[in-house]
N, C-alpha and C positions, 0 to 999 in steps of 0.2 A: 292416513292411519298412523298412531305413532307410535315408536319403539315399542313401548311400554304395551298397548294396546295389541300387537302384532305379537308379543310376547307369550300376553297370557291366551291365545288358542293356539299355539305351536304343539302339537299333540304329544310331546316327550311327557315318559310319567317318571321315567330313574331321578333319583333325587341328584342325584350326580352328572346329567348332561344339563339338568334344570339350573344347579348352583353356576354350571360353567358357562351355561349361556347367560345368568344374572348377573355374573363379573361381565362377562363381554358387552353386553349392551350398558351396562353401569359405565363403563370405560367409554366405548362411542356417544355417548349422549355427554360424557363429560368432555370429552373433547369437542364433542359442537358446539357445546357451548361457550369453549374458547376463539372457534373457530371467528377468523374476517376477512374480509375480501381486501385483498391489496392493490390495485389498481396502480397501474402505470401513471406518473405525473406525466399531463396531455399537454403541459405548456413547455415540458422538457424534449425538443423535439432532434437527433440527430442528424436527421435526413434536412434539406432547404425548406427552413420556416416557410409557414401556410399549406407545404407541397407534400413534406413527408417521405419524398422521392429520395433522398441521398443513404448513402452507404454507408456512415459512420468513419468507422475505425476500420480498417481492412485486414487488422488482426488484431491478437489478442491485446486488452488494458490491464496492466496490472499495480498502476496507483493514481490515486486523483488525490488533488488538495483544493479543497476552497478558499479564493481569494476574499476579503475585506467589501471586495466592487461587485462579489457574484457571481464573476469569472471561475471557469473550473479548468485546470493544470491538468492534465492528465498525461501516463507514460507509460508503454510496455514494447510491442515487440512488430508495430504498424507499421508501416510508411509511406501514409495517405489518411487524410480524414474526408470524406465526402467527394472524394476525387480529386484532392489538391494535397501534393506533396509533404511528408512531414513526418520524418524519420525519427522515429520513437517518442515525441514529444509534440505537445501541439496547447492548446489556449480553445477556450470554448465559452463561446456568450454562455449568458443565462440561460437561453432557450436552446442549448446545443447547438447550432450553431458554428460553423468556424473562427476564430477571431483573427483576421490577416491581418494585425498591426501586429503579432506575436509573430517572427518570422523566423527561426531558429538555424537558418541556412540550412548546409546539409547535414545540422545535428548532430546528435552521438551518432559512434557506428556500430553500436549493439544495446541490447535493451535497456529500460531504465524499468526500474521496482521500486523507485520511492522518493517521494517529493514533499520539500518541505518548503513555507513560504516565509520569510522575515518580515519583521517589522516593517522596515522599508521598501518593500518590496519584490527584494530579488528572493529568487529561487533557489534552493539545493536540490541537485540531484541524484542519486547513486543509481548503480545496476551494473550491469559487464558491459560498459563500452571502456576502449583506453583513448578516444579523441572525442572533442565534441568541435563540432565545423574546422577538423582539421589540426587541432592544436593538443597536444598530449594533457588528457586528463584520466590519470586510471581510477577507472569505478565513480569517480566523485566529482561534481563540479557544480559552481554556483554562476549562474545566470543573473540578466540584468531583466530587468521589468519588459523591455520590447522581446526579449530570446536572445539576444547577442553574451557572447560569453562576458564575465565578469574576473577579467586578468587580474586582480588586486588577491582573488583567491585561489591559491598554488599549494596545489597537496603535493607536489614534486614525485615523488616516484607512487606514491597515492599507496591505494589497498592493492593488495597481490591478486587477488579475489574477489569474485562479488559482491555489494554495497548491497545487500537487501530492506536497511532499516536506518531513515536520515531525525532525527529528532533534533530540535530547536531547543536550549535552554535561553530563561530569563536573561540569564549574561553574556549572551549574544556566542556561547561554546558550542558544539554541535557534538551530539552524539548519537555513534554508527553502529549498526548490527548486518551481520550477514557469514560465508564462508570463508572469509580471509583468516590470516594466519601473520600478516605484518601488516605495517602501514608506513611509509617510506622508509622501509629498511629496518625499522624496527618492530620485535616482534610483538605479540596483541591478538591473542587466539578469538573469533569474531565480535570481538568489539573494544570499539576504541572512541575515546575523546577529542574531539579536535581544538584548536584556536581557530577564533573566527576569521584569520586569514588564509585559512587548511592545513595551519602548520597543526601536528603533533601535541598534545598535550601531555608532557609526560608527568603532571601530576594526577593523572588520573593511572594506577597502576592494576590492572586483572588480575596480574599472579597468570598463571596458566591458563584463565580463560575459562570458557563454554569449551566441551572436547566434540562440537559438532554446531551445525550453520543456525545464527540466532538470526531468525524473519521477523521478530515483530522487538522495539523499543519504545518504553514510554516511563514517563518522570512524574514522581509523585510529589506536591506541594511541598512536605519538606525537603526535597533535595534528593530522595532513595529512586532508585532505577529498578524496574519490573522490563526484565524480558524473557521470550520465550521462543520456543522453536523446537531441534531435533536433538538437543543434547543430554546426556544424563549424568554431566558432572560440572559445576562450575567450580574451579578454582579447586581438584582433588577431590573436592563432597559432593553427595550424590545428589541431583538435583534434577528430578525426573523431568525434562522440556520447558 
């Protein structure tokens, strides 16, 4: 029986439950008609391809990147994917998947929030760790194509604070959003411009910043930067999030 149908012998005769129940069913029948079923992709599988058995992530993800080969990055706060070691960061076939030529040793030592992939391959990471496999990197570090760190790039005393947001410019610059407040030593209320070897960009100037934590960065075709987040003032004017 349908909506409409069910409608008219509902035995209300006030013209005023009749008009509120016409909005109501007006409403549900226009949302069903938006309404689709989303289905889980059945070839994206995290558990051991064919078996469906495995464990995924053993905690929470809080960023993936798609690679060029179909390969998906992914990082947050795990450490283990499918029963196999892999502290904060890990490499996943197409079909989810482990990928164990991606071996990132024993990793950052605290989570990663944002990953970014280059041209050539290698990876930026940010989030709250200060080492990655041992070697002082705070909040920020770039990776080689296998997971072994990428020593060429050296943010030296890095972000003070969380790295929640890694963007990729065209000119191979990177720019970062998160709760920091400096970036090696100098200040840059959450977000800062780097050079592609981590050093500082200090032509890139905030003025006083976001006055609270930018989570999301992104770049528009001409050149202008769009971010957002918890703050409601960039740079003194009021800039609701």
């Amino acid at each position: 029986m349908s909506m409409r149908l069910l409608f008219a012998i509902l035995p209300f005769r006030s013209g005023t439950v009749r008009g509120s129940l016409t909005v109501l069913f007006g409403m549900l029948l226009h949302l069903a008609s938006w309404a689709q079923v989303c289905p889980a992709d059945a070839t994206f599988n995290p558990g051991i391809p064919n078996f469906g058995t495995g464990t995924g992530a053993n905690s929470t993800v809080l960023a993936s990147a798609l690679q060029p080969d179909g390969k998906v990055l992914i990082g947050g706060n795990f450490s283990s994917y499918n029963g196999t070691a892999r502290n904060w960061i890990a490499r996943l076939n197409s079909d989810g998947s482990l990928d164990t030529s991606f071996d990132p040793g024993t990793g950052p030592n605290s989570s990663v929030s944002a990953i970014g992939v280059q041209a050539d391959g290698k990876i930026l990471i940010g989030g709250a760790f200060t080492t990655y496999n041992g070697v002082a990197r705070p909040r920020i570090a770039r990776l080689n194509s296998d997971g072994s760190l990428d020593t060429s790039f050296d943010p030296g005393a890095g972000a003070n604070a969380s790295v929640s947001a890694v963007v990729l410019q065209p000119d191979g610059r990177i720019l970062i959003g998160g709760s920091f407040s400096s970036y090696n030593g100098v200040a840059g209320n959450r977000i800062a411009r780097l050079n592609s070897d981590g050093s500082l960009d200090t032509g890139f100037v905030p003025g006083s910043g976001a006055n609270s934590v930018v989570y999301t960065v992104s770049k528009q075709a001409d050149g202008k930067i769009i971010i957002g987040g918890a703050f409601t003032a960039y740079n003194g004017v009021s800039r609701f999030r």
